[in-house]
C-alpha positions as CSV (number, residue, x, y, z in Angstrom):
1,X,176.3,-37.0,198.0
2,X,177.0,-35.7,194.8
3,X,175.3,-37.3,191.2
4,X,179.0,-38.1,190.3
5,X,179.9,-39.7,193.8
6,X,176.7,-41.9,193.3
7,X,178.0,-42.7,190.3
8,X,181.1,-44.1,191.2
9,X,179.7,-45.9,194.3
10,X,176.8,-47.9,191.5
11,X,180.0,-48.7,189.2
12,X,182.1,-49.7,191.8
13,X,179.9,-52.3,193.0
14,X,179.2,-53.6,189.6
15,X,183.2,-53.6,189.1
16,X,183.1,-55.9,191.9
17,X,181.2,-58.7,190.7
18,X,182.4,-58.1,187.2
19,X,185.1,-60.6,185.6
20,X,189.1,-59.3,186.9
21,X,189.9,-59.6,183.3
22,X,187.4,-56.7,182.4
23,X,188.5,-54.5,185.5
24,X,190.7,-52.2,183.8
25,X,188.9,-51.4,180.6
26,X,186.0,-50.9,183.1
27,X,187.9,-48.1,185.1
28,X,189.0,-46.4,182.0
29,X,185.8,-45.8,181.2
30,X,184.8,-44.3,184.6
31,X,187.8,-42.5,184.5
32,X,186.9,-40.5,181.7
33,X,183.1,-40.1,182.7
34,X,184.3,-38.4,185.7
35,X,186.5,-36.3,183.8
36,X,184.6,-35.5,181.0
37,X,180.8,-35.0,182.9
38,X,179.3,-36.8,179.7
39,X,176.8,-39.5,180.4
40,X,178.0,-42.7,180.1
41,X,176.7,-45.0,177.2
42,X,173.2,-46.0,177.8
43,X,172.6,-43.7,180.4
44,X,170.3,-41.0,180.2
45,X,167.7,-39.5,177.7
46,X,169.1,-40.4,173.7
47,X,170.3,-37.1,172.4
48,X,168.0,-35.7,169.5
49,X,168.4,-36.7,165.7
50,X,170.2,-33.4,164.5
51,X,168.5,-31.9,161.4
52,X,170.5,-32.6,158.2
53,X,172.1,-29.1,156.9
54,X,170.0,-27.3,154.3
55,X,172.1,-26.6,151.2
56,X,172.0,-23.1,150.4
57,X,169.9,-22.1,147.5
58,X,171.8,-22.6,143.7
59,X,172.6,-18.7,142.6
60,X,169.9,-18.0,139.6
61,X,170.9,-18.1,136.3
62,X,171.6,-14.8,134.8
63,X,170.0,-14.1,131.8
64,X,172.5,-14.2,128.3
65,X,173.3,-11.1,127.0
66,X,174.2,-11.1,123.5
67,X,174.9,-8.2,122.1
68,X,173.5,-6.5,118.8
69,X,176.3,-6.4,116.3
70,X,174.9,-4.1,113.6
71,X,176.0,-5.0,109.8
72,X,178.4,-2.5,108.3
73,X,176.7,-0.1,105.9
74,X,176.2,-1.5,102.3
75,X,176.5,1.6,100.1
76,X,174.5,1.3,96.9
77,X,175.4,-0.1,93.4
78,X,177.3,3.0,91.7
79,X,176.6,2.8,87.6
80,X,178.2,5.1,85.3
81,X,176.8,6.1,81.9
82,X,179.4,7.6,79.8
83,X,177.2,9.4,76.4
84,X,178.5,10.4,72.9
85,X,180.1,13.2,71.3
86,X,183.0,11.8,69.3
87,X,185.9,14.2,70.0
88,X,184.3,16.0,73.1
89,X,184.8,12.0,74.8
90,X,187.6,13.2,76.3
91,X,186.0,15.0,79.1
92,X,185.2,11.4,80.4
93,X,188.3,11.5,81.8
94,X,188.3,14.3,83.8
95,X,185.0,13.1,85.3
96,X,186.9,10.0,86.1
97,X,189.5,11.6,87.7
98,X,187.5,13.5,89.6
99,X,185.5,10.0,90.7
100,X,189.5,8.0,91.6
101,X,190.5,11.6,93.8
102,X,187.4,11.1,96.1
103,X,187.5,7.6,96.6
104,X,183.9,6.7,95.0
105,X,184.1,3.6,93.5
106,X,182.3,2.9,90.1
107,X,181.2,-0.2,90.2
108,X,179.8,-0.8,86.5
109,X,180.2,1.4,83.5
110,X,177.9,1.6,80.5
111,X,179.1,3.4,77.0
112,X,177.6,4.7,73.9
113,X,179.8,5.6,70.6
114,X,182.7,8.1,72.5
115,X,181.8,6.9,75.5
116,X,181.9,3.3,75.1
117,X,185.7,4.1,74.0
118,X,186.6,5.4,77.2
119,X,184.1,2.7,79.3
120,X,185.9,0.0,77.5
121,X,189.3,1.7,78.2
122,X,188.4,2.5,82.0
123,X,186.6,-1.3,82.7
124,X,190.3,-2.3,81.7
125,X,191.9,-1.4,84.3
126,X,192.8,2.0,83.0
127,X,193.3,4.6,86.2
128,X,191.8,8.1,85.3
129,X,195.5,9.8,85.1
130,X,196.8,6.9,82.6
131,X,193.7,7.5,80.3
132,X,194.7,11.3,80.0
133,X,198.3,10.0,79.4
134,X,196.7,7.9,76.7
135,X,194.4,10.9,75.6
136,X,197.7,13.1,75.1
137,X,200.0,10.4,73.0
138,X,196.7,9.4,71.0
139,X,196.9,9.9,66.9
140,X,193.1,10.3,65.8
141,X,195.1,8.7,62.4
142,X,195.4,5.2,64.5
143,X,191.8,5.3,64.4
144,X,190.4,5.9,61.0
145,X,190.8,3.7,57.9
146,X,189.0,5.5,54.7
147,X,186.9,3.0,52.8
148,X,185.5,3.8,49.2
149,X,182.6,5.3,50.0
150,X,179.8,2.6,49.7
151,X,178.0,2.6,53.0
152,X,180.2,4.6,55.1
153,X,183.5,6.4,54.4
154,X,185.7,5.1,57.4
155,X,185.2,0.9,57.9
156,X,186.2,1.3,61.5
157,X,188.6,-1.8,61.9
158,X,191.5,0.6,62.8
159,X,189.2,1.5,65.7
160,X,188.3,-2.0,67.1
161,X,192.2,-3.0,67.0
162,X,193.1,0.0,68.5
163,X,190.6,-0.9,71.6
164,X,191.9,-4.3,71.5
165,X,195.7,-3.5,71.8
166,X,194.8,-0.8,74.4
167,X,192.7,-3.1,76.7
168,X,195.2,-6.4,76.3
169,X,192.9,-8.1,74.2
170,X,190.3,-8.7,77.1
171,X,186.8,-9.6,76.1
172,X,184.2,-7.7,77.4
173,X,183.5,-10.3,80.2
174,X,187.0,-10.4,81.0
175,X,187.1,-6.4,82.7
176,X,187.9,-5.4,85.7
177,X,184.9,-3.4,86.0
178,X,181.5,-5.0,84.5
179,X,181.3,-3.1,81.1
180,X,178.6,-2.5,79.0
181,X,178.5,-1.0,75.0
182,X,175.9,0.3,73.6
183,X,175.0,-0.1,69.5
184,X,172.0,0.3,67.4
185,X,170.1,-3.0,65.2
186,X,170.3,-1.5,62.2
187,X,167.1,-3.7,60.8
188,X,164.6,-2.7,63.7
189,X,166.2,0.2,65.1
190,X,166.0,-1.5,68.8
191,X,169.3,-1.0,71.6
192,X,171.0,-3.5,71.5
193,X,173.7,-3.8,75.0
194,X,177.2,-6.0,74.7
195,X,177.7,-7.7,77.7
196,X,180.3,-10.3,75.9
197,X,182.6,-10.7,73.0
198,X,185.1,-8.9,71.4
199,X,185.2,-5.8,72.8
200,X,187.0,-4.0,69.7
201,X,183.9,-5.3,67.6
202,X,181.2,-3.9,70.1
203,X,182.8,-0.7,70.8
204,X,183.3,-0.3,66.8
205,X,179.6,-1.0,66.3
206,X,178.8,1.5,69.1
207,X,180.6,4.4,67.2
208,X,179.2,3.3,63.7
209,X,177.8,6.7,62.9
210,X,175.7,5.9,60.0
211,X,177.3,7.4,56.8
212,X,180.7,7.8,58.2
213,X,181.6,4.4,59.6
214,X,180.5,1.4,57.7
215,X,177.7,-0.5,60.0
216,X,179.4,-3.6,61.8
217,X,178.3,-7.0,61.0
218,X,177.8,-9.1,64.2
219,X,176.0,-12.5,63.8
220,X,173.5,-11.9,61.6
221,X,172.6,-8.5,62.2
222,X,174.4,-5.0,61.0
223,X,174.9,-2.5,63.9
224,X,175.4,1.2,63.8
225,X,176.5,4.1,66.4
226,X,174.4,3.3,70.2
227,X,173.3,7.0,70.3
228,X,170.4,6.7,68.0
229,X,168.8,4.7,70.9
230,X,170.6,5.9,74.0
231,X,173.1,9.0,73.9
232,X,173.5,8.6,77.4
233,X,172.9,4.8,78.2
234,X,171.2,5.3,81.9
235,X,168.8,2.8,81.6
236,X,171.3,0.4,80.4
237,X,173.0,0.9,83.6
238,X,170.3,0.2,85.7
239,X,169.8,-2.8,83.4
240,X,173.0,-4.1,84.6
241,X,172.4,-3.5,88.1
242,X,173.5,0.0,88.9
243,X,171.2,1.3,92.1
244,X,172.9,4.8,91.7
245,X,173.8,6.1,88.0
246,X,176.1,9.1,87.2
247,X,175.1,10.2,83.9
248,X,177.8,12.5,82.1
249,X,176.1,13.8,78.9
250,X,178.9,15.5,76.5
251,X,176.6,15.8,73.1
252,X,176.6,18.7,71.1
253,X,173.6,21.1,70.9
254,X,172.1,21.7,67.6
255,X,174.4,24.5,66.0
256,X,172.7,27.7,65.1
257,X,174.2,27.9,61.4
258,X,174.6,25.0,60.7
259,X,177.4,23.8,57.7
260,X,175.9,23.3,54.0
261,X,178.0,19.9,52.9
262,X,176.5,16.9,53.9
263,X,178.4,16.0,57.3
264,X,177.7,19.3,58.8
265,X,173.9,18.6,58.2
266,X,174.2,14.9,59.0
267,X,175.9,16.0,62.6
268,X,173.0,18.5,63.0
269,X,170.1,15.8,62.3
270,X,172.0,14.0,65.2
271,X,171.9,16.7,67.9
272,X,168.8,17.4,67.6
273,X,167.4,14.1,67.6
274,X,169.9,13.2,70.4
275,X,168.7,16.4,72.3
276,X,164.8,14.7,72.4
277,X,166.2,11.1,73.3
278,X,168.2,12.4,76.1
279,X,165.5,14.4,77.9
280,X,163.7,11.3,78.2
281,X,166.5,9.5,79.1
282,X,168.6,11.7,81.8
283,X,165.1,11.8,83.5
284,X,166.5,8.0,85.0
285,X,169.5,9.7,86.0
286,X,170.6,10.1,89.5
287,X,173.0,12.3,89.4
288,X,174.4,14.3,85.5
289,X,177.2,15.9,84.7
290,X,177.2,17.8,81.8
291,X,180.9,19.6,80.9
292,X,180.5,23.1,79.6
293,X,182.0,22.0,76.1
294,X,180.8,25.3,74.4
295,X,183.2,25.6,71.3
296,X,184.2,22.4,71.2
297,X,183.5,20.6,67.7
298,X,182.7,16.5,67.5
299,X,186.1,16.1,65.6
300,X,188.1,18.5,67.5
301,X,190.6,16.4,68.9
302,X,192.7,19.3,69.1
303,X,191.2,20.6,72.3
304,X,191.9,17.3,74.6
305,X,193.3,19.0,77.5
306,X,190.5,21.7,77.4
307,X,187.6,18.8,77.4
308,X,189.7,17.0,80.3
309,X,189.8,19.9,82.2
310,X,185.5,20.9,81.8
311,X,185.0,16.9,82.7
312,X,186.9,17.8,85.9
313,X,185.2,21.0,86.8
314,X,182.0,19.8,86.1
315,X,182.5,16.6,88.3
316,X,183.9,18.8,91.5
317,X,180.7,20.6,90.7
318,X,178.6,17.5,91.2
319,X,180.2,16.2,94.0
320,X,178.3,17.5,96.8
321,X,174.6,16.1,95.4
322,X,176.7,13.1,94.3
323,X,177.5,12.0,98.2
324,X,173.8,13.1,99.3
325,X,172.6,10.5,97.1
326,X,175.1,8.2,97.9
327,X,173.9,8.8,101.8
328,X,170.3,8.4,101.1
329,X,170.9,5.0,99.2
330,X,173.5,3.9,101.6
331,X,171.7,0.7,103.5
């Protein structure tokens, strides 16, 4: 007899002396044991605890890549010192130019007697082709007011308000472009640089050549023209905070016959003192332009368009060491 047919014989006995009302669950249940080949409930070895499932193992953290975002190049602080010359000024202008056409930006200008003219015009807001408009439509008459001849034959007030209606009135601190001008103490002989105020007043006291303009009272102290301390005022640049400084030097050298009255030999006296200031001086210089100005007097206004034209071809001839030293600054 087969396991199964002794299993049906065991529960059929047991069926029998069971209760009638319990018959029929009980042969549902053998039903299905026979069908199935399971072991009933109770019968036979318990069946093994299963394992409980290992979860699998958390994927590592990868590791935050962040990436290195390198800081735009700072390029340095560009200063430019524009000198003296009285009428050979106007060769600032084609430096400026020159400057606006290659997209280098002057961030601070610093000017002494000429210079200071076109510095304050420039920090105004003046574009380098509206200062040679300017330089074209100028009267050198606007400019001078003869005084009786006490400590200077011009006083120099036509000067500061010609600054002032040309710059709209702005105070120094008020440029576009930080602006310094250059003058002379009169009573110590130190540099003295405007950094605030009337800008017609400092540019006046910056051009106060001694014996032809009248010295300029400021506070308590008379001033008189800035190139007796700095024709070309590099070190005042770098003392406003100019990292690269393009010097443009535009004074006359000492004439080899020299006039007899007493301008022509004040004028000479000035060049070549200015000459021994200025070697010491363009030493701080970064890059200098120097316009070939041969023949061209301090009060020849008359050549305007020539000056322009040397400050131009003396900037284009600069250019090249003026971006190398812009590169090897650059940060």
């Amino acid at each position: 007899m087969s396991a199964i047919s002794s299993k049906f014989s065991f529960l059929f006995l047991a069926l029998r002396a069971a209760a009638p009302a319990r018959l029929g669950a009980a042969l549902l249940v053998l039903t299905l044991a026979a069908c199935s080949h399971v072991p009933l409930i109770g019968s036979g070895p318990a069946p093994a605890p299963s394992s409980p499932s290992t979860p699998a193992p958390a994927d590592p953290v990868a590791p935050v890549v962040v990436p290195v975002v390198k800081a735009p190049p700072v390029p340095p602080k560009i200063g430019l010192a524009l000198g003296g010359g009285a009428a050979r000024g106007f060769a600032h202008i084609g430096v400026i130019q020159v400057l606006e056409e290659n997209g280098i930006k002057v961030d601070l200008v610093a000017g002494t007697s000429a210079g200071s003219l076109v510095a304050a015009l420039y920090a105004s807001g003046m574009s380098g082709r509206e200062l040679a408009t300017l330089a074209e439509t100028m009267d050198e008459g606007a400019i001078t007011d003869w005084a009786f001849p006490t400590r200077g034959l011009i006083r120099g007030e036509a000067l500061a308000k010609y600054v002032r209606d040309k710059t709209g009135g702005k105070n120094i601190e008020q440029m576009r472009i930080p602006l310094g001008v250059v003058a002379t103490d009169l009573s110590d002989g130190s540099g003295s640089l405007f950094r605030r105020g009337d800008t017609g007043v400092a540019v006046r006291a910056s051009s106060s050549v001694p014996a032809v303009f009248q010295p300029v009272r400021i506070g308590n102290r008379d001033y008189v023209d800035g190139g007796l301390v700095a024709p070309v005022p590099v070190r005042y640049a770098r003392q406003m905070g100019a990292e690269l400084v393009i010097a443009v030097d535009i004074s006359s050298p000492p004439e080899e016959k020299p006039g007899t009255g007493a301008i022509p030999m004040l004028m000479q006296t000035f060049s070549i003192m200015g000459r021994s200031i200025n070697n010491f001086e363009l030493r701080e210089a970064d890059v200098l332009v120097r316009p070939k100005l041969d023949g061209v007097g301090s009060a020849d206004f008359g050549a305007r368009r020539r000056s322009i034209q040397a400050g131009r071809e003396a900037a284009q001839a600069a250019l090249s060491q003026l971006r190398a030293r812009i590169a090897e600054k650059t940060r």
